[in-house]
Backbone as a ProteinNet text record, in pm:
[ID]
protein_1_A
[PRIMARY]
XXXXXXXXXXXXXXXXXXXXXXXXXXXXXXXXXXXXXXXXXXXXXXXXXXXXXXXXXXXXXXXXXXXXXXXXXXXXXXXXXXXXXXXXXXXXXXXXXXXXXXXXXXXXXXXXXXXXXXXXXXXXXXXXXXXXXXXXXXXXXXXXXXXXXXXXXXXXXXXXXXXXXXXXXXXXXXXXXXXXXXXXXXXXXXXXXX
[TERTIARY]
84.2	0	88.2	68.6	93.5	119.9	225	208.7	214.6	178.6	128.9	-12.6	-104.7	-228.7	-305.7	-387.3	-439.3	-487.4	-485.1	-565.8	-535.3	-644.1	-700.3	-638	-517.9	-519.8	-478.6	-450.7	-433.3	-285.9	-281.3	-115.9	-202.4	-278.6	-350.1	-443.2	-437.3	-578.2	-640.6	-522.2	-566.8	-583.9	-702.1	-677	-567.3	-511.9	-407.3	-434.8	-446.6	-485.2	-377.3	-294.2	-202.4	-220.3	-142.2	-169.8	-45.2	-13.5	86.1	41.9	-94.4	-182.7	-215.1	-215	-284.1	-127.7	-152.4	-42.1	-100.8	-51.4	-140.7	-57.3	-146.5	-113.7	-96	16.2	76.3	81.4	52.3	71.1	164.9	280.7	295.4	321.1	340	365.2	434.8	493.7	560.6	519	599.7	514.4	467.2	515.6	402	334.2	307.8	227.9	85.8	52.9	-80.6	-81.5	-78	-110.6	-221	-221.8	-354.8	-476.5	-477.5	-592.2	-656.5	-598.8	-611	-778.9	-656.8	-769.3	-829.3	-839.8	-1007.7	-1063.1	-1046.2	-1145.7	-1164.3	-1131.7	-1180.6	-1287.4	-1253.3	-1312.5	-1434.8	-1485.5	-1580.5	-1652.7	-1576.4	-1662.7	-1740.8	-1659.8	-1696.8	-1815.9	-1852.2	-1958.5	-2119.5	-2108.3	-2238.7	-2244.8	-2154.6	-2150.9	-2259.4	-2317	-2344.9	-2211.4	-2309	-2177.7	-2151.7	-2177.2	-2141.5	-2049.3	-2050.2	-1915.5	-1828.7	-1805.5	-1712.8	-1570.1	-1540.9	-1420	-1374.8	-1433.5	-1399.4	-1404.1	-1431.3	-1411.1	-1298	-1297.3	-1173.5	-1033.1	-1051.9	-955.1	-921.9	-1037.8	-1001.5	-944.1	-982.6	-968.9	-804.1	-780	-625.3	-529.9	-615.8	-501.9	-473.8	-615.2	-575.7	-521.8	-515	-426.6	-275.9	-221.2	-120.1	-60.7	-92.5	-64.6	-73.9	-147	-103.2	64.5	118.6	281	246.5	204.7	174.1	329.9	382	472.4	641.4	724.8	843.5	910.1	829.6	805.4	963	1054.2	1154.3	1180.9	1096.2	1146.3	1138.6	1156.7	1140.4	1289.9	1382	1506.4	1583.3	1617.8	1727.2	1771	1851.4	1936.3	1828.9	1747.4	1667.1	1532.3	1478.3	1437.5	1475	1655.1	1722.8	1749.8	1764.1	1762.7	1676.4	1522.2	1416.7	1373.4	1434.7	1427.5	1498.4	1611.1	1714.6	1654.3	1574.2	1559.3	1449.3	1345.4	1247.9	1291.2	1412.8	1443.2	1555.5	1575.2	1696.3	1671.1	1526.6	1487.4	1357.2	1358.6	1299.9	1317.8	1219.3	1264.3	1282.4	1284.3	1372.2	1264.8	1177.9	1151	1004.2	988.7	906.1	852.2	794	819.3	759	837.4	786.2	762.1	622.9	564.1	534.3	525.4	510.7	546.2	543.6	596	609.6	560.1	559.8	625.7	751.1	769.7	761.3	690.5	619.9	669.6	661	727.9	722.6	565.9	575.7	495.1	488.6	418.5	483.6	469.2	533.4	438.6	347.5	258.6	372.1	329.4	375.3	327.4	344.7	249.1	330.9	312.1	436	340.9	425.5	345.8	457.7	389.3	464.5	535.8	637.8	702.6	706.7	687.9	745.4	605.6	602.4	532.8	504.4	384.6	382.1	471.2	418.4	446.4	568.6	595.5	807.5	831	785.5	825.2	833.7	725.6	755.9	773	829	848	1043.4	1094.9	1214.1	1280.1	1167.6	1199.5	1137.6	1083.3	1038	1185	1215.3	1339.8	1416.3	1520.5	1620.2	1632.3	1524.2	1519.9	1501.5	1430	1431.7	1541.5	1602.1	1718.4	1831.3	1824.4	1927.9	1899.3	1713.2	1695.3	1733.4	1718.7	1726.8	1894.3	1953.7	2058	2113	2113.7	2124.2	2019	1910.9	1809.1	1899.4	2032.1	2076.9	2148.1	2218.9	2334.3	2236.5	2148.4	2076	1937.6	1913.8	1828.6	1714.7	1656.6	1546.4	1421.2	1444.1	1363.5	1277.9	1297.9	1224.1	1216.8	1120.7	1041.2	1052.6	1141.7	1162.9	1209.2	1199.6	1267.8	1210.4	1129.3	1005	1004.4	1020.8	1010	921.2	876.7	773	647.2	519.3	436.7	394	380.3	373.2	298.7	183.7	127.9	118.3	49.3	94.4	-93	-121.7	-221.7	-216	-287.4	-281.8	-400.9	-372.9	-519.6	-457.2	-542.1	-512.7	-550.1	-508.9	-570.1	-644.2	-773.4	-887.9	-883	-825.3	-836.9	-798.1	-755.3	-704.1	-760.3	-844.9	-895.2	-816.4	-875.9	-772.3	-625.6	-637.4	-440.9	-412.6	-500.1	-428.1	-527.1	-608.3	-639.7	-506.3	-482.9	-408.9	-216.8	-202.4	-101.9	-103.4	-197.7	-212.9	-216.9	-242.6	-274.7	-187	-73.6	34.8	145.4	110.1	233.9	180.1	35.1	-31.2	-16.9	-16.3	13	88.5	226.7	286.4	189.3	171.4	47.4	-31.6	-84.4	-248.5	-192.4	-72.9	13.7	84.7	104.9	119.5	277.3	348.8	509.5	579.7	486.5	537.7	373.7	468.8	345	239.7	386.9	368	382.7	397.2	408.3	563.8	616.6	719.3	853.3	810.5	879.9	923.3	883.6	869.5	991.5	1130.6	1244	1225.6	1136.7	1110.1	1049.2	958.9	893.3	918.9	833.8	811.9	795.1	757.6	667.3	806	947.5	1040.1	1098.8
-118.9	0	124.6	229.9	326.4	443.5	455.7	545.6	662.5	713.2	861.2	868.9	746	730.5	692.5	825.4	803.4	664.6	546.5	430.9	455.3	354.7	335.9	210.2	192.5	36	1.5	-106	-157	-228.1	-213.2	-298.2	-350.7	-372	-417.7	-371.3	-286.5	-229	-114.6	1.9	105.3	141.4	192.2	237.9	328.3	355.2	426.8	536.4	628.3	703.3	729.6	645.8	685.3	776.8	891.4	995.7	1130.7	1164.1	1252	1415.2	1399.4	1489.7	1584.3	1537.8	1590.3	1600.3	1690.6	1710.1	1585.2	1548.7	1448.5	1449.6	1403	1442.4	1283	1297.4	1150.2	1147.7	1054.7	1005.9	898.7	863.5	757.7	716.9	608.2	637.4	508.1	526.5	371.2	311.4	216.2	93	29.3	133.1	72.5	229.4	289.4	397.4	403.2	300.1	267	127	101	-31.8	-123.1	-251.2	-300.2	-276.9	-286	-209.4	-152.1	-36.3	115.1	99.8	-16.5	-27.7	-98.9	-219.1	-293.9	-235.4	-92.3	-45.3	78.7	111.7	217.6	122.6	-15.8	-38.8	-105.3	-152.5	-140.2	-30.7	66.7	244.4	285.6	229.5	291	171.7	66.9	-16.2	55.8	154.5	223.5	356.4	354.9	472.2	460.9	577.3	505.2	495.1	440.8	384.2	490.2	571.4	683.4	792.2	767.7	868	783.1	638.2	573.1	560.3	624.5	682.9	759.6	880.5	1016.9	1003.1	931	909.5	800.6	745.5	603.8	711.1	819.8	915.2	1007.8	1053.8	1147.7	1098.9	960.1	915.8	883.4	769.6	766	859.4	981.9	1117.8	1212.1	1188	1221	1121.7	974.9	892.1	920.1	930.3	950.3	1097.2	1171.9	1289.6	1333.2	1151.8	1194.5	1084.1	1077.7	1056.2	871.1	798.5	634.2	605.2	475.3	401.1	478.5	417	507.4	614.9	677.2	802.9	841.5	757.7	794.8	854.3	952.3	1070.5	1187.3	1179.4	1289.1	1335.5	1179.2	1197.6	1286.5	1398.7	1473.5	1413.7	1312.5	1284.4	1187.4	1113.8	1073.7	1170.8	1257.2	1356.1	1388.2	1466.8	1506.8	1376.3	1305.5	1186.2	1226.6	1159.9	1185.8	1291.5	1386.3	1576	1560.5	1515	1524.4	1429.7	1321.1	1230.3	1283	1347.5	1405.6	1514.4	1580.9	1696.9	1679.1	1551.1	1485.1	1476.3	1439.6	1375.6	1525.9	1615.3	1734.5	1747.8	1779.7	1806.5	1750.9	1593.5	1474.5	1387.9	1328.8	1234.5	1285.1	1381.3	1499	1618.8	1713.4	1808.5	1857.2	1859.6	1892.5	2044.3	2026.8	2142.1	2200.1	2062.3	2128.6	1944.6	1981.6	1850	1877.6	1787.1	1798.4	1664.9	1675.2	1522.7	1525.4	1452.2	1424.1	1345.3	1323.4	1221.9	1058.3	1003	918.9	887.2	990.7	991.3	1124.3	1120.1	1203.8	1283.2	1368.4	1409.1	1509.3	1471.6	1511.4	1608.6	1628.6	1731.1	1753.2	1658.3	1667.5	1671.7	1690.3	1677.4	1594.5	1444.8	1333.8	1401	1331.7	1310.8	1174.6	1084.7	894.6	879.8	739.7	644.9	700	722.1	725.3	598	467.2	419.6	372.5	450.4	394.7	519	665.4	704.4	697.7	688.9	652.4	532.9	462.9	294.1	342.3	460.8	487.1	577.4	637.2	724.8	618.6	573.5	450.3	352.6	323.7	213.7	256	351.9	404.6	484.6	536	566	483.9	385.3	284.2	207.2	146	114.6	137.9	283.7	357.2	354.3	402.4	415.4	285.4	176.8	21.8	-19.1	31.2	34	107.9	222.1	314	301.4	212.9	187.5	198.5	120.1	52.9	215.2	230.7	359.7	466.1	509.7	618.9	664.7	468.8	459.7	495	459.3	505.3	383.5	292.2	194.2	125.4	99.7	72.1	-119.5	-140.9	-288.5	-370.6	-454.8	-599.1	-533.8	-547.7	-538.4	-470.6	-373.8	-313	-202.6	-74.7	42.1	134.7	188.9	184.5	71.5	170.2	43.2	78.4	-65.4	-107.1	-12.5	53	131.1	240.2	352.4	487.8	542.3	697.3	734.9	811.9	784.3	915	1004.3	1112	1176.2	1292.7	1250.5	1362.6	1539.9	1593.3	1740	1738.2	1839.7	1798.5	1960.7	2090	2249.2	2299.9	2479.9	2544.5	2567.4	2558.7	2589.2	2425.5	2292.9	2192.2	2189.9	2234.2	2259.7	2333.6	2502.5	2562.4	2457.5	2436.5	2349	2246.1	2173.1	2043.8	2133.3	2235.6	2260.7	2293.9	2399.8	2456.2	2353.5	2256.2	2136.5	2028	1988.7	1998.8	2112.8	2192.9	2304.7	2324.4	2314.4	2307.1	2178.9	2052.5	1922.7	1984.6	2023.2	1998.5	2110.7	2250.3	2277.1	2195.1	2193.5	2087.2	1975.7	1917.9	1775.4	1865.8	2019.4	2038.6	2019.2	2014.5	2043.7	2139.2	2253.5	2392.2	2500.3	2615.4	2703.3	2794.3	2768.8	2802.8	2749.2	2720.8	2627.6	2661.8	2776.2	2829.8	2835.6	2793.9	2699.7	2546.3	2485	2356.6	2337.9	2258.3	2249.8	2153.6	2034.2	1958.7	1943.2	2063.3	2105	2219.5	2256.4	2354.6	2481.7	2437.7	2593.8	2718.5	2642.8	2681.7	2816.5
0	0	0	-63.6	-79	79.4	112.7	261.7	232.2	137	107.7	114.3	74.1	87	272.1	288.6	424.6	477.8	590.2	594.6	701.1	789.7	910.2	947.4	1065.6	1123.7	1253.8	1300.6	1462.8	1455.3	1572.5	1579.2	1706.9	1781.4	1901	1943.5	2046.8	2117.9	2028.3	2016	1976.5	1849.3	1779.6	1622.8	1578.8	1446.9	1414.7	1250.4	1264.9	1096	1043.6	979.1	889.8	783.7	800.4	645.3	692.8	578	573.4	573.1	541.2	495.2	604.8	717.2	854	978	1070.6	1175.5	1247.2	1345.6	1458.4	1606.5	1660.4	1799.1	1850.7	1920.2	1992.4	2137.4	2198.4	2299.4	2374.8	2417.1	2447	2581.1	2640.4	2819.4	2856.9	2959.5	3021.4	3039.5	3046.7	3052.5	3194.2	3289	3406.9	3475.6	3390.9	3421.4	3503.1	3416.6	3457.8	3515.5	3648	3700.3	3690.1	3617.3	3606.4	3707.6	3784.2	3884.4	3858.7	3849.6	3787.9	3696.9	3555.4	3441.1	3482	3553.3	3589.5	3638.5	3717.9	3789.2	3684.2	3619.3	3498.4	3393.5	3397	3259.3	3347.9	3470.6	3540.9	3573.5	3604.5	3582.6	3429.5	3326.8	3203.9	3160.6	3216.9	3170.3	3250.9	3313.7	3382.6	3265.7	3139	3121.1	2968.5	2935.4	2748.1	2608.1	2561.9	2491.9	2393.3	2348	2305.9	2359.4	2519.8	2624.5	2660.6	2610.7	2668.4	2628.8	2481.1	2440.4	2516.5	2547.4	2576.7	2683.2	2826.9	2915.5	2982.6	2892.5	2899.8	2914.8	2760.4	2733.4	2839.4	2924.5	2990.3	3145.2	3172.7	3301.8	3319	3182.1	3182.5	3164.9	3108.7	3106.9	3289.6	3346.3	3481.4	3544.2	3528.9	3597.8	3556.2	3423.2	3383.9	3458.1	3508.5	3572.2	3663.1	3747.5	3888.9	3958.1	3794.9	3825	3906.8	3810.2	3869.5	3802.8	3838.1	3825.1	3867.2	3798.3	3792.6	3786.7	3704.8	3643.3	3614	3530.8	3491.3	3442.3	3364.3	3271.7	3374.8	3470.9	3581.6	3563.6	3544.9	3579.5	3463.8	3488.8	3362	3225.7	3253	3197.3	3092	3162.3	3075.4	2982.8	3060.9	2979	2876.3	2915.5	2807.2	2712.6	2729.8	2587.9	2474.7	2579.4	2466.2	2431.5	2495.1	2400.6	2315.7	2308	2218.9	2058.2	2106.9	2014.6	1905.1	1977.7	1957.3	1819.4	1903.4	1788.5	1675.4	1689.4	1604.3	1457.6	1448.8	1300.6	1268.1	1352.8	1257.6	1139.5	1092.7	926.9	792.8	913.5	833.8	792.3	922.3	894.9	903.4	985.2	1018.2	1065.3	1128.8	1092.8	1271.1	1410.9	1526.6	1557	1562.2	1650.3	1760.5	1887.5	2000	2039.6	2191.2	2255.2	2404.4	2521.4	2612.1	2709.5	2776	2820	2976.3	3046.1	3164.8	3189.5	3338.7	3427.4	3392.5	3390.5	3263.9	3126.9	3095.6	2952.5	2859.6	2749.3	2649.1	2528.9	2528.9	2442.5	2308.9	2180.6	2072.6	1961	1907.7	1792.2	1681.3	1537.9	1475.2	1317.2	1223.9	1060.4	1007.2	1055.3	985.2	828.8	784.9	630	629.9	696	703.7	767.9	795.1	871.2	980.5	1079.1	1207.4	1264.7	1234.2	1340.2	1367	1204.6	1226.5	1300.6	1292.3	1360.1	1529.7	1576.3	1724.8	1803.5	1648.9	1720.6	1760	1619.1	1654.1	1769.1	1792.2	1956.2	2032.8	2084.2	2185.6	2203.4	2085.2	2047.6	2167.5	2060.3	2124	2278.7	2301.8	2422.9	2506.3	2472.5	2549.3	2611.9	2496.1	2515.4	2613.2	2570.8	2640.3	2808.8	2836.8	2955.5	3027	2942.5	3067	3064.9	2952.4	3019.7	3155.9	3142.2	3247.3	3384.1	3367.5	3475.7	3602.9	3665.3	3801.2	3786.5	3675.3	3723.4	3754.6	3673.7	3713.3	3809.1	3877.1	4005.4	3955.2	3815.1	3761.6	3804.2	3851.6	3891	3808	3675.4	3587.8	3628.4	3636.7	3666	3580.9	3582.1	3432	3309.5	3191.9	3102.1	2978.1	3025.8	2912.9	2937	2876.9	2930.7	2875.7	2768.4	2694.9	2663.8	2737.3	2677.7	2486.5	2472.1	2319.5	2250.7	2288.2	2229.1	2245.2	2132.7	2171.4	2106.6	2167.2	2092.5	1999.3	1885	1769.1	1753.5	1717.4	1674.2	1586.8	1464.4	1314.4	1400.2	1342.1	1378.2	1265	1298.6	1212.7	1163.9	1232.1	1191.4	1271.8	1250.2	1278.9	1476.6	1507.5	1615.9	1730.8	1652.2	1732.7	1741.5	1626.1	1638.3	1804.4	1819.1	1907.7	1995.1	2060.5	2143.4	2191.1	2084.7	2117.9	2156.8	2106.7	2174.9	2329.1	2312.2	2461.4	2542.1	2551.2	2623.2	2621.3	2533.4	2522	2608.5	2612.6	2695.6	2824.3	2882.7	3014.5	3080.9	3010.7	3133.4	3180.7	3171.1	3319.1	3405.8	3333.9	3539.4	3569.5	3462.5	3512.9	3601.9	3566.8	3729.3	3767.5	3861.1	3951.2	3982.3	3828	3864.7	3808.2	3762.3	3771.9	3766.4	3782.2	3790.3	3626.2	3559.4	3446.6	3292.6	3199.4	3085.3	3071.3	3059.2	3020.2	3096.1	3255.7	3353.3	3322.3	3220.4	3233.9	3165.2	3156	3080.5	2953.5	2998.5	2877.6	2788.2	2771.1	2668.4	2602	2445.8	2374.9	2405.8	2501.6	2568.7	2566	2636.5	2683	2596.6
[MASK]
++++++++++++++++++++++++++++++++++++++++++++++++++++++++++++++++++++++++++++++++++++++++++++++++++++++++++++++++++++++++++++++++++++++++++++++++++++++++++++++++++++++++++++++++++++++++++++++++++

């Protein structure tokens, strides 16, 4: 198939809109961010819900779990931050084209206008950062749990117009206030905002 041509697909749980055509907004998070618990008791909450709010609530519940800093939260640590800043801004231009970006203790929100593959692209920042972090796990006391550091999947969402665009940044450069580890967007070192 043609990867200039937009299509719709799964690598597992989550759907994916491949297209070059549209900016899109990424999500990805560690891999023990969210403790199974967590989700049996979300996906027991979301069965009282209709089935028409159960996206947008699934979405919004794991974004306040993700930000109240669950698991390791190894990207807290500098050195690993600075990795995946660095990785993030490595292939600008190249492979695609970054607009805004926010990296959190353990999750990483993106905003980019693919030129390649999504999912080669953030299978290649996931990779390598990965990598790097579990090596460095014991030296840098990052506590990462078994041998997985990224979980497998990530979220996408096309920007659909000019009004979601500034939406999805602002919100992008506000996680870190909205979790309560700075006061301002422009305080925050690992993001765009800066």
């Amino acid at each position: 198939m043609d990867e200039a041509v937009p299509f719709w697909h799964s690598r597992g749980y989550l759907p994916h809109f491949e297209t070059r055509e549209k900016m899109q907004s990424i999500t990805f998070r560690l891999a023990d961010s969210l403790p199974q618990s967590k989700l049996r008791e979300l996906e027991t909450d979301l069965v009282r819900l209709p089935k028409d709010r159960v996206a947008v609530e699934r979405r919004k519940r794991i974004e306040h779990y993700l930000d109240a800093g669950m698991g390791c939260c190894a990207l807290r640590n500098p050195a690993v931050a600075g990795v995946v800043q660095e990785t993030l801004l490595r292939f600008d231009l190249e492979r695609y084209r970054l607009l805004a970006w926010s990296i959190m203790p353990n999750h990483v929100h993106v905003l980019i206008w693919p030129l390649a593959d999504l999912g080669k692209i953030v299978q290649s920042w996931k990779s390598y950062t990965g990598r790097w972090a579990l090596a460095k796990n014991a030296e840098l006391g990052l506590g990462v749990p078994g041998k997985v550091f990224w979980m497998r999947e990530y979220w996408d969402r096309f920007i659909r117009d000019e009004k979601h665009y500034g939406a999805v940044v602002e919100y992008i450069h506000n996680n870190p206030v909205k979790a309560g580890l700075c006061e301002s967007p422009g305080q925050w070192r690992w993001s765009s905002a800066v």
